[in-house]
DRENDO-1510 file (C-alpha; in Angstrom, 1 decimal, always signed):
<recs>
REC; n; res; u; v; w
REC; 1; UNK; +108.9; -176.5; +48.6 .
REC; 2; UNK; +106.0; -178.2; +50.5 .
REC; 3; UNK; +104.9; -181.6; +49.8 .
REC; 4; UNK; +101.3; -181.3; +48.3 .
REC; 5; UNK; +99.0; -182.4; +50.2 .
REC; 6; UNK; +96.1; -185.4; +49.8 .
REC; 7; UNK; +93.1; -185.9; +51.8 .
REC; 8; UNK; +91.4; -189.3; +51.4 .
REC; 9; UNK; +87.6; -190.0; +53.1 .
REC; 10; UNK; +86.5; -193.2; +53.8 .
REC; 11; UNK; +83.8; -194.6; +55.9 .
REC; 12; UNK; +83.8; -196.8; +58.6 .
REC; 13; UNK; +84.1; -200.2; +57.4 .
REC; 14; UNK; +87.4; -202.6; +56.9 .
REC; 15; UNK; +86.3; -202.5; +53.1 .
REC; 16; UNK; +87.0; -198.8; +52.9 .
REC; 17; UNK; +89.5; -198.5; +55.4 .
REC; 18; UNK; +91.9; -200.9; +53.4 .
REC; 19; UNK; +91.8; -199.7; +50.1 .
REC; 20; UNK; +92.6; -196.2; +51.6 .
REC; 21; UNK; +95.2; -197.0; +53.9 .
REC; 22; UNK; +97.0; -199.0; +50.8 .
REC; 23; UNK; +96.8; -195.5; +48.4 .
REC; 24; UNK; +98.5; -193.7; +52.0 .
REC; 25; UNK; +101.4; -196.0; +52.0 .
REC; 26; UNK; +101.9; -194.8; +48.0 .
REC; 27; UNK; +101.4; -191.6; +48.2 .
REC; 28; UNK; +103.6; -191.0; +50.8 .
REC; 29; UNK; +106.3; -193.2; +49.2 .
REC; 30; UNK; +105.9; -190.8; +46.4 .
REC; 31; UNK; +107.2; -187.8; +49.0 .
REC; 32; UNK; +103.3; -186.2; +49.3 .
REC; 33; UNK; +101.6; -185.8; +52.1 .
REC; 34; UNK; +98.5; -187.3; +53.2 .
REC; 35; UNK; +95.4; -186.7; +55.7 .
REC; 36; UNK; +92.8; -189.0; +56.4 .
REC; 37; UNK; +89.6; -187.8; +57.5 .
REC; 38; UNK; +86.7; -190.7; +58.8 .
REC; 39; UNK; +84.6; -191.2; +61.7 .
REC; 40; UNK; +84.6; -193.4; +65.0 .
REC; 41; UNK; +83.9; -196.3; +63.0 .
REC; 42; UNK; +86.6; -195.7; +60.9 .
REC; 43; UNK; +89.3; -194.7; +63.5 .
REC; 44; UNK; +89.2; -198.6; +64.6 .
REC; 45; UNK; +91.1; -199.4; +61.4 .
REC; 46; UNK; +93.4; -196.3; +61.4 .
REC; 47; UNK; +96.4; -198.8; +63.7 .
REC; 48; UNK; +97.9; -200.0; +60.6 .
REC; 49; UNK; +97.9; -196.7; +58.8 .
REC; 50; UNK; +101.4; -195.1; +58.3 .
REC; 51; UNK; +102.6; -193.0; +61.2 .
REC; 52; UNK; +103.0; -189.8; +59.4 .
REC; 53; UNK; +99.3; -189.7; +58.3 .
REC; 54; UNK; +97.4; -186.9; +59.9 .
REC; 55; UNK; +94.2; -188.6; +60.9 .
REC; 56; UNK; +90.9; -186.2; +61.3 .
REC; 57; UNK; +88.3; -187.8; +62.9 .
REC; 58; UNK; +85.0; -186.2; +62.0 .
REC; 59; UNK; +81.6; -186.4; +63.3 .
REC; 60; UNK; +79.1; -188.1; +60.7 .
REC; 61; UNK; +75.6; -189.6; +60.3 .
REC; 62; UNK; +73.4; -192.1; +58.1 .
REC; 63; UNK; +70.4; -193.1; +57.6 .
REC; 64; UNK; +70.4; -196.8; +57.8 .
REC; 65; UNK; +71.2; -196.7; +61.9 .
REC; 66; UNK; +69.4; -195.5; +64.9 .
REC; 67; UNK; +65.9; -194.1; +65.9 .
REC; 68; UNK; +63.9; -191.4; +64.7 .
REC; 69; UNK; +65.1; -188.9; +66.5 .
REC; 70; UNK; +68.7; -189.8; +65.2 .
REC; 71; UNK; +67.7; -189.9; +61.9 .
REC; 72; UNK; +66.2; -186.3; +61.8 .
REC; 73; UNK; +69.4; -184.9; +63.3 .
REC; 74; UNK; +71.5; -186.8; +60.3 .
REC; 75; UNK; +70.8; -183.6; +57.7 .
REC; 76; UNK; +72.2; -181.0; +60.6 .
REC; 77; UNK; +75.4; -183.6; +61.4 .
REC; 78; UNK; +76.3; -183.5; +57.5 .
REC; 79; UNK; +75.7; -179.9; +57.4 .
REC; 80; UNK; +77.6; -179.5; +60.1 .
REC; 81; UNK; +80.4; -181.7; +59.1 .
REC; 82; UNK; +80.0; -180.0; +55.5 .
REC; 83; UNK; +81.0; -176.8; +56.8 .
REC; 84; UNK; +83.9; -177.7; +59.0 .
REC; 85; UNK; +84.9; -179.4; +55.9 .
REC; 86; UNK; +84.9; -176.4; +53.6 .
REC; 87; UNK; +86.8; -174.5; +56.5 .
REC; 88; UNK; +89.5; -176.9; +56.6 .
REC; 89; UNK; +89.9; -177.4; +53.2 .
REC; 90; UNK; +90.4; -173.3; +52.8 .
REC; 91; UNK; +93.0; -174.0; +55.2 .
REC; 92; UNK; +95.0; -177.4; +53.7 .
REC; 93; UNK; +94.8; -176.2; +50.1 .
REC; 94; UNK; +95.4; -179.9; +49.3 .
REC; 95; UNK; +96.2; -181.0; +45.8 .
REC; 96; UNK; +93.3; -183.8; +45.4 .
REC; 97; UNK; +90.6; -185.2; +47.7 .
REC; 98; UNK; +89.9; -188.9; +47.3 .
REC; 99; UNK; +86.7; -190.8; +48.6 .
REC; 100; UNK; +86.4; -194.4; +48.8 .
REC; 101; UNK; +83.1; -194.2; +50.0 .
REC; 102; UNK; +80.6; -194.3; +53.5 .
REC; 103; UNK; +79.0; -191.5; +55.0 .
REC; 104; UNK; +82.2; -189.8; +56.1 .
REC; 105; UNK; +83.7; -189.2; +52.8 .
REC; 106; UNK; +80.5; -186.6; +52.2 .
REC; 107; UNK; +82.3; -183.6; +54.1 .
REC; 108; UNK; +85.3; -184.2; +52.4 .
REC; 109; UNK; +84.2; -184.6; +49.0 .
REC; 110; UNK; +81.2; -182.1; +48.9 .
REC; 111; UNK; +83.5; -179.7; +50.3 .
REC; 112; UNK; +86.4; -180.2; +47.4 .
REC; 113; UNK; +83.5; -180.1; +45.0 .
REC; 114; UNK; +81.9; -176.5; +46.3 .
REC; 115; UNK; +85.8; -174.7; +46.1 .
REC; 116; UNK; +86.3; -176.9; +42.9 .
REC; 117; UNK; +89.4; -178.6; +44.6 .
REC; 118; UNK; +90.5; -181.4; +42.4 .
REC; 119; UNK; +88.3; -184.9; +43.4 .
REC; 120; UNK; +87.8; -188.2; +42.9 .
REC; 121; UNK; +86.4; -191.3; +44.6 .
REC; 122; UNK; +87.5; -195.0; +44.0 .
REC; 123; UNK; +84.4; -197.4; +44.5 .
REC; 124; UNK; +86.0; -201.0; +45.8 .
REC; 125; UNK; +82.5; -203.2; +44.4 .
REC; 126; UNK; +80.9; -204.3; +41.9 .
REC; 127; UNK; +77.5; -202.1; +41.8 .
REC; 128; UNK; +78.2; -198.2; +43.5 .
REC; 129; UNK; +77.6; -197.9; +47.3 .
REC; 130; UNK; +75.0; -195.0; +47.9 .
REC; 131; UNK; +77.2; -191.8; +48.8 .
REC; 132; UNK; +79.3; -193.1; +45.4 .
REC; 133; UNK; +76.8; -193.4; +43.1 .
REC; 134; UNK; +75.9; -189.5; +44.1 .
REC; 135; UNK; +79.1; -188.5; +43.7 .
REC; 136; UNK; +80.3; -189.7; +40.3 .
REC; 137; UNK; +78.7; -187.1; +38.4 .
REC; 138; UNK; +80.7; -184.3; +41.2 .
REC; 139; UNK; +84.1; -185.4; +40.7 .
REC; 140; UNK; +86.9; -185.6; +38.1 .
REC; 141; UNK; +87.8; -189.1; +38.1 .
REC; 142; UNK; +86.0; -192.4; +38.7 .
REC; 143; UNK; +88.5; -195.3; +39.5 .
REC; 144; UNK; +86.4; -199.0; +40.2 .
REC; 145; UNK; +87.8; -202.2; +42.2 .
REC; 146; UNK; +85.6; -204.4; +40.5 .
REC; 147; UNK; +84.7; -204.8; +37.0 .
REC; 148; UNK; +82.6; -204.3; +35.5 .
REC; 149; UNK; +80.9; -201.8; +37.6 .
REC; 150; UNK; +77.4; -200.8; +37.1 .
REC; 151; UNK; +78.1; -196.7; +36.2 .
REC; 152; UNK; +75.3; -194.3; +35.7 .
REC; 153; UNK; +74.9; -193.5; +31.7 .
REC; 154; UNK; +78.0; -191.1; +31.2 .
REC; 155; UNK; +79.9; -191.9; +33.6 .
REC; 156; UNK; +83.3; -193.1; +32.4 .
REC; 157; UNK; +85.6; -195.2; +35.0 .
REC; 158; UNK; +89.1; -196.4; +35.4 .
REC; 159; UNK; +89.8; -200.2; +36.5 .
REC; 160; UNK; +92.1; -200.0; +38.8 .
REC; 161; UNK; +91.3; -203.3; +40.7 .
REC; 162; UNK; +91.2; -203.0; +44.7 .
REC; 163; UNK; +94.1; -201.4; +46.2 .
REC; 164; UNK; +95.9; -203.9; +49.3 .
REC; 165; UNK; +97.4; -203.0; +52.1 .
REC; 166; UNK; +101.5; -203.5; +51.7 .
REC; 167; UNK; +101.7; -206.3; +54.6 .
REC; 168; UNK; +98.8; -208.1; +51.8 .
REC; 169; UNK; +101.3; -207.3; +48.8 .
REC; 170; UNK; +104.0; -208.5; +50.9 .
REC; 171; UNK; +103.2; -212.0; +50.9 .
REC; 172; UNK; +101.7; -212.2; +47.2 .
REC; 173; UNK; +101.6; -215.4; +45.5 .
REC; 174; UNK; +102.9; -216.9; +49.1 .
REC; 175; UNK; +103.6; -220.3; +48.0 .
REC; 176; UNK; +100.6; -222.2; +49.0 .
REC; 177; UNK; +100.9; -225.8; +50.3 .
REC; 178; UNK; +97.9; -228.0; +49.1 .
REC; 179; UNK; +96.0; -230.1; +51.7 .
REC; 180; UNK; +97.2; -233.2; +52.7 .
REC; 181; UNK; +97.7; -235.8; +55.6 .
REC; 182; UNK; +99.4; -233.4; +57.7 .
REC; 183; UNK; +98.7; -229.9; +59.9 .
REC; 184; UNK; +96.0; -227.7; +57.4 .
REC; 185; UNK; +94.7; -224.4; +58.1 .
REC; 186; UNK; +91.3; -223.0; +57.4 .
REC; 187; UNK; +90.6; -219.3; +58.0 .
REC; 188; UNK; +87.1; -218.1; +58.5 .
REC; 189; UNK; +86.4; -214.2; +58.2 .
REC; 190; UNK; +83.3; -212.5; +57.8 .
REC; 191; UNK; +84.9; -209.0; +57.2 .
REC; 192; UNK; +85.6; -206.0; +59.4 .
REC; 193; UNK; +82.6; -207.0; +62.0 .
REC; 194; UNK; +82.5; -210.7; +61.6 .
REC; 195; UNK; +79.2; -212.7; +60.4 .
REC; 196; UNK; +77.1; -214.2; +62.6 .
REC; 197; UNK; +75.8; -216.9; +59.7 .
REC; 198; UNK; +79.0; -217.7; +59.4 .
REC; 199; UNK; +79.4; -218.3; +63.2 .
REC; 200; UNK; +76.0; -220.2; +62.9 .
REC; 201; UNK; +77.3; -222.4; +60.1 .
REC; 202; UNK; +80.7; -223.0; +59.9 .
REC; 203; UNK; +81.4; -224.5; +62.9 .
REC; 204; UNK; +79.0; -227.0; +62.8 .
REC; 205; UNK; +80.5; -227.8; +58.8 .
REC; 206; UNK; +83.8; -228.4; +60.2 .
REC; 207; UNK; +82.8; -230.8; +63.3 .
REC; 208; UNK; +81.1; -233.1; +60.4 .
REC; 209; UNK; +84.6; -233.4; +58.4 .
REC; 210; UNK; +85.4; -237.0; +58.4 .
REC; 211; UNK; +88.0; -237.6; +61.5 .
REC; 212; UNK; +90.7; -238.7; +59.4 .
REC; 213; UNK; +90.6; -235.1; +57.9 .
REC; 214; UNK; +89.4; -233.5; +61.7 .
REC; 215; UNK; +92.4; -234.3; +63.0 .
REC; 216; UNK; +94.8; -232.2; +60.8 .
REC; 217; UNK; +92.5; -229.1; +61.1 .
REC; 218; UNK; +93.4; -225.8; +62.7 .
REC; 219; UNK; +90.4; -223.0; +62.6 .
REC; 220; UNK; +91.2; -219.4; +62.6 .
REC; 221; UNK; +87.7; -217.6; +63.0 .
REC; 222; UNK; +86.8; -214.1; +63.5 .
REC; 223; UNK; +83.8; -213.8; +65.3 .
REC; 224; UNK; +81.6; -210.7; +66.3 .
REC; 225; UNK; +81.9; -210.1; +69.9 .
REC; 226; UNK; +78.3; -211.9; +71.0 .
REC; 227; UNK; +79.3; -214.9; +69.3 .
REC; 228; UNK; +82.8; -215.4; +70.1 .
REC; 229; UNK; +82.4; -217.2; +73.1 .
REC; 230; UNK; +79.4; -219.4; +72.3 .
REC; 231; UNK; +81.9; -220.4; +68.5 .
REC; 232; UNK; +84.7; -220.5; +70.9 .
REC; 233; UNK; +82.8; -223.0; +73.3 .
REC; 234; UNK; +81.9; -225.1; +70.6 .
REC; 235; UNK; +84.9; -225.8; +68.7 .
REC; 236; UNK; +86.2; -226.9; +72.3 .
REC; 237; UNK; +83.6; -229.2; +72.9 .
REC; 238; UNK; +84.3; -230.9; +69.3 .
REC; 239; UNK; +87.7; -231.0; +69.4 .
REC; 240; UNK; +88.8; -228.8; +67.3 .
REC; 241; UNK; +91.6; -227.0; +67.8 .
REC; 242; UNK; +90.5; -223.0; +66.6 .
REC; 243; UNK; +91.9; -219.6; +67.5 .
REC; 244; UNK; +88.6; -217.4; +67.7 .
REC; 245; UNK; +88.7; -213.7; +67.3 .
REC; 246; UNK; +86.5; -210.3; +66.8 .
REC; 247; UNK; +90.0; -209.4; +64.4 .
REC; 248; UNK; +92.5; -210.9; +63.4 .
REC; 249; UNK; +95.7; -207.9; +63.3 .
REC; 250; UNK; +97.9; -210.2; +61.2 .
REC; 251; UNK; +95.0; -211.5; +58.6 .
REC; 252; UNK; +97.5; -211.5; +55.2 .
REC; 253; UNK; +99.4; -213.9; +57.9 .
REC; 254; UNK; +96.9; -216.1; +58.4 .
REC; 255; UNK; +95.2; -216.6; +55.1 .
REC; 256; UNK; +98.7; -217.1; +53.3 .
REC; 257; UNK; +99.1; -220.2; +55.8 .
REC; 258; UNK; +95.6; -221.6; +55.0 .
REC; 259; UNK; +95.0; -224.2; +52.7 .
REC; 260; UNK; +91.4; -223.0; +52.3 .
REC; 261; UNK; +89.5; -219.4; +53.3 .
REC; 262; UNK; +86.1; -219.7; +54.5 .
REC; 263; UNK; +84.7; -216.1; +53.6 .
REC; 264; UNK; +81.8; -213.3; +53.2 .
REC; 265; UNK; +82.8; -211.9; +49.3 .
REC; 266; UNK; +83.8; -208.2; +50.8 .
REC; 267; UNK; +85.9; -206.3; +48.2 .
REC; 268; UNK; +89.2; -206.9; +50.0 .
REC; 269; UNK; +88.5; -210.0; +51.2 .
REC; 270; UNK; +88.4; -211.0; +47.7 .
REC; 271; UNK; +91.1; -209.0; +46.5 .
REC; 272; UNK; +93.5; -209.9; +49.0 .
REC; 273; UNK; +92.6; -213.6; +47.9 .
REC; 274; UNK; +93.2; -213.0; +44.5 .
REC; 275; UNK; +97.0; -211.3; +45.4 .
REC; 276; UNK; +97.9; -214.3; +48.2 .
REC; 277; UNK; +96.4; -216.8; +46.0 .
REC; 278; UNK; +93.7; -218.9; +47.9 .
REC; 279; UNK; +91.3; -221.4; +47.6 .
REC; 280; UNK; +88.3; -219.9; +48.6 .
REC; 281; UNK; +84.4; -220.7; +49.7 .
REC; 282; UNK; +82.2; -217.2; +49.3 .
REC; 283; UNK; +79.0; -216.7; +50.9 .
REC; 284; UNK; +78.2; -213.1; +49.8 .
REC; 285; UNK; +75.8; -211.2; +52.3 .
REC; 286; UNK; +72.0; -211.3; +51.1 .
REC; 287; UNK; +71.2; -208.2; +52.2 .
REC; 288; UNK; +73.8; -206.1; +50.5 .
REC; 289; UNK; +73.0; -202.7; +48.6 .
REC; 290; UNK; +72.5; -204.2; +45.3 .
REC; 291; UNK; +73.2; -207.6; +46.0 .
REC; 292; UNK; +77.3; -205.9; +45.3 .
REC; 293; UNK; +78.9; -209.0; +47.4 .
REC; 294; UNK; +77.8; -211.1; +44.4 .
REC; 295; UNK; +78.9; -209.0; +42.0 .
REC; 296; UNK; +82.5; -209.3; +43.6 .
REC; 297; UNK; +82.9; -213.1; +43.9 .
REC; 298; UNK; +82.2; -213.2; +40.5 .
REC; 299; UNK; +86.3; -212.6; +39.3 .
REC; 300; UNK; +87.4; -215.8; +41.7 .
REC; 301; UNK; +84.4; -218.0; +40.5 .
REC; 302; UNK; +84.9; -216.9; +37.0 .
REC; 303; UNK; +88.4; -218.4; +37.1 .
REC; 304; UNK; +87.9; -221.6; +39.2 .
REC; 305; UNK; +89.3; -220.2; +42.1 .
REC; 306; UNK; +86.5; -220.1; +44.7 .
REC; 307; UNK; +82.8; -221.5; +45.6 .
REC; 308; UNK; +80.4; -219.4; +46.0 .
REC; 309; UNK; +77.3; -220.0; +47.5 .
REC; 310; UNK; +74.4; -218.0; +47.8 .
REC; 311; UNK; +73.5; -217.2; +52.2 .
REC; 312; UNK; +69.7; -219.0; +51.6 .
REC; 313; UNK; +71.5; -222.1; +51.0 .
REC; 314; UNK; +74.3; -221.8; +53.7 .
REC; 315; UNK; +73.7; -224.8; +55.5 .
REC; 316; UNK; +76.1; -227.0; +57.7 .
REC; 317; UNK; +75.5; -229.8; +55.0 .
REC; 318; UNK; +76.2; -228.1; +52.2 .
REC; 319; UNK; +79.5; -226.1; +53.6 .
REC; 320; UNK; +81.0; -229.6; +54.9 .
REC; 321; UNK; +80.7; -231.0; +51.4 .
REC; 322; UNK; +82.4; -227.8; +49.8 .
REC; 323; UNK; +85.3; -227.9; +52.5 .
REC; 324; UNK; +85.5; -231.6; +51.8 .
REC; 325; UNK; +85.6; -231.2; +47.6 .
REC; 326; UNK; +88.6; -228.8; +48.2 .
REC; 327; UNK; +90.2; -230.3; +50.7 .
REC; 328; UNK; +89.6; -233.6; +49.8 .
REC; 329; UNK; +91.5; -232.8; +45.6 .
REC; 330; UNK; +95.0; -231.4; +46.5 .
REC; 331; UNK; +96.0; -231.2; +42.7 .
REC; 332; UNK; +92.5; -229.1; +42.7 .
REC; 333; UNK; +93.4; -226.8; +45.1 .
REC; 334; UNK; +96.7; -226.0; +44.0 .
REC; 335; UNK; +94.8; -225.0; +40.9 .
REC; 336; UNK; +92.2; -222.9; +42.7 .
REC; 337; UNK; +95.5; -220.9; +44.1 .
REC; 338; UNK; +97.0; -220.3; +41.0 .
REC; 339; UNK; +93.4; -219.5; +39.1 .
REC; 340; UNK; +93.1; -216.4; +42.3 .
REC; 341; UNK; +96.2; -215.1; +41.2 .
REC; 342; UNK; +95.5; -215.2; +37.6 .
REC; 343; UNK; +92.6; -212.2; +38.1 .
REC; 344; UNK; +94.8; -210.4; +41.1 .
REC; 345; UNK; +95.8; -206.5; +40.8 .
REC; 346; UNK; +98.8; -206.1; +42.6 .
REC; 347; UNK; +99.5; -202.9; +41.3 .
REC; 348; UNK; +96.2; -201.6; +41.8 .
REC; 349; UNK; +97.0; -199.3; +44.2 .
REC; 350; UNK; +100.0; -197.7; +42.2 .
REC; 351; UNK; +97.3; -197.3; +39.7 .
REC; 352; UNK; +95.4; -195.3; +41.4 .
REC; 353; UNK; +98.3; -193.2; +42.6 .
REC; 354; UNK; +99.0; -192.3; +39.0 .
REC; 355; UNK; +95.7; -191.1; +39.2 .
REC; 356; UNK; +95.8; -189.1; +41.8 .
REC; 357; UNK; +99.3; -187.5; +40.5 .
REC; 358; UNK; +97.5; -187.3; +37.2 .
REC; 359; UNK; +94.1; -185.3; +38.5 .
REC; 360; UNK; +96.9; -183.2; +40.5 .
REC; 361; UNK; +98.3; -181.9; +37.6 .
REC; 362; UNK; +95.5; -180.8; +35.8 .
REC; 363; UNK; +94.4; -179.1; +39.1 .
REC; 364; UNK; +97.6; -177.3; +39.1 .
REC; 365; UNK; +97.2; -176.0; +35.5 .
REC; 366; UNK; +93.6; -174.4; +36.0 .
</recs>
């Protein structure tokens, strides 16, 4: 008897790509199989994915990048993706379709929803990206990362908390050493791409730590491309001894070594600090759809477990007085740890796997 099959759609972003490659490493521990369908973007993040995932990448369009003449050719490339979509699907007859949103997850999901294929989509924030929030009135199920989620009237949702990758959920609740007089780590990310306020800022922070505390700091910071060299340059010229990056392949690594995580409030970013269990500083991005970033710091902040401070008042000042309040209470920290793995979801992604199993079902009986 053949596996059934299940074809998951997510965009081109780290904060989609994670959460779906977590539910592939389930599902296919469950004996299905799976099929990933994204875009370029996407396909960046597809080197950690199981090797047995088939991976489709499609050709897909939005609104928010390029000129005008891109722009009026995005209705004909979702069309056209659309109806390769629909073709394929005919072909795969797979059990459920999952998005977890971005533009690439329309084919998939408008597809499953015209030949009334079994659907869902798992939104990873706090307030609905744009291709979700037209979607949950299409599909059978509604699972959320972040609660509460703001849900269209009617719409009901299951929490299901923000799936993690399995090299994340290998290392949860890593035992975390608190800051001392001795070798400390501090990782900087700003997602999938980087920040460049963070490059702006941080650096600067950290060379105004008092050199008692200077001297026992190691940086980890990922960088976009433009800046890495100018970051790079200056922690050099400080002193400061800092591995910079555009990624960082072994992340759950590196932020279960650091005493304190420097971050952009991302959906996994936060969740994987609530299943590692880190002291935290969040500057959630301003211009966000819906200010969403916000929405998902609010868990960690909620229960002591990280700072967050709003982008407008991301200065160098005001960053190396957070580091030192964290760095400078060890007994403090070790309670900001523990508070991030009070609101964690380690099983989030088995959750959601239930779901999937439980949407297939009722599929299979129509």
């Amino acid at each position: 008897m053949t596996a059934p099959l299940l074809i998951i759609a997510a965009g081109g972003t780290g904060g989609h790509m994670f959460p779906a490659q977590a539910l592939a490493e389930v599902m296919l521990a469950r004996g299905w199989r799976v099929k990933l369908t994204t875009d370029a973007r996407g396909a960046r993040f597809t080197g950690g994915f199981p090797h047995t995932v088939e991976i489709q990448e499609i050709s897909s369009a939005t609104f928010a990048r390029g000129g005008i003449a891109a722009k009026l050719l995005v209705p004909f490339r979702i069309i056209g993706g659309v109806a390769g979509a629909v073709m394929g699907l005919m072909r795969d007859k797979p059990a459920v379709v999952v998005g977890f949103g971005g533009y690439p997850s329309i084919p998939a999901l408008t597809a499953a929803w015209i030949l009334r294929r079994p659907r869902m989509i798992h939104e990873q924030n706090g307030v609905l990206g744009r291709v979700n929030a037209f979607f949950t009135k299409r599909v059978d199920m509604v699972a959320c990362g972040t609660w509460p989620t703001a849900l269209p009237e009617g719409v009901e949702a299951h929490h299901t908390g923000n799936p993690v990758r399995k090299s994340v959920l290998e290392r949860a609740g890593a035992g975390y050493i608190a800051p001392g007089d001795y070798p400390m780590e501090l990782l900087v990310i700003g997602g999938s791409q980087g920040a460049r306020i963070l490059s702006e800022v941080i650096p600067p922070a950290i060379a105004n730590l008092p050199l008692d505390v200077l001297r026992n700091i190691r940086v980890s910071h990922q960088a976009r491309d433009e800046d890495g060299q100018r970051v790079t340059e200056f922690y050099a010229e400080n002193g400061i001894n800092a591995d910079v990056q555009p990624f960082f392949h072994d992340m759950p690594r590196r932020m279960s070594e650091a005493q304190l995580v420097i971050s952009r409030a991302g959906a996994s970013s936060v969740a994987d600090l609530s299943i590692i269990g880190r002291p935290s500083i969040l500057i959630p991005y301003a211009a966000a759809t819906g200010d969403h970033q916000s929405a998902n710091a609010r868990g960690l902040v909620g229960a002591g477990a990280a700072i967050m401070v709003p982008e407008n008042m991301a200065n160098p000042e005001s960053i190396t007085a957070q580091i030192e309040m964290v760095l400078g209470h060890p007994e403090g920290a070790l309670q900001m740890s523990r508070a991030a793995m009070s609101v964690g979801k380690p099983d989030a992604a088995e959750d959601l796997a239930q779901m999937v199993e439980a949407l297939a079902s009722k599929g299979s009986q129509r």
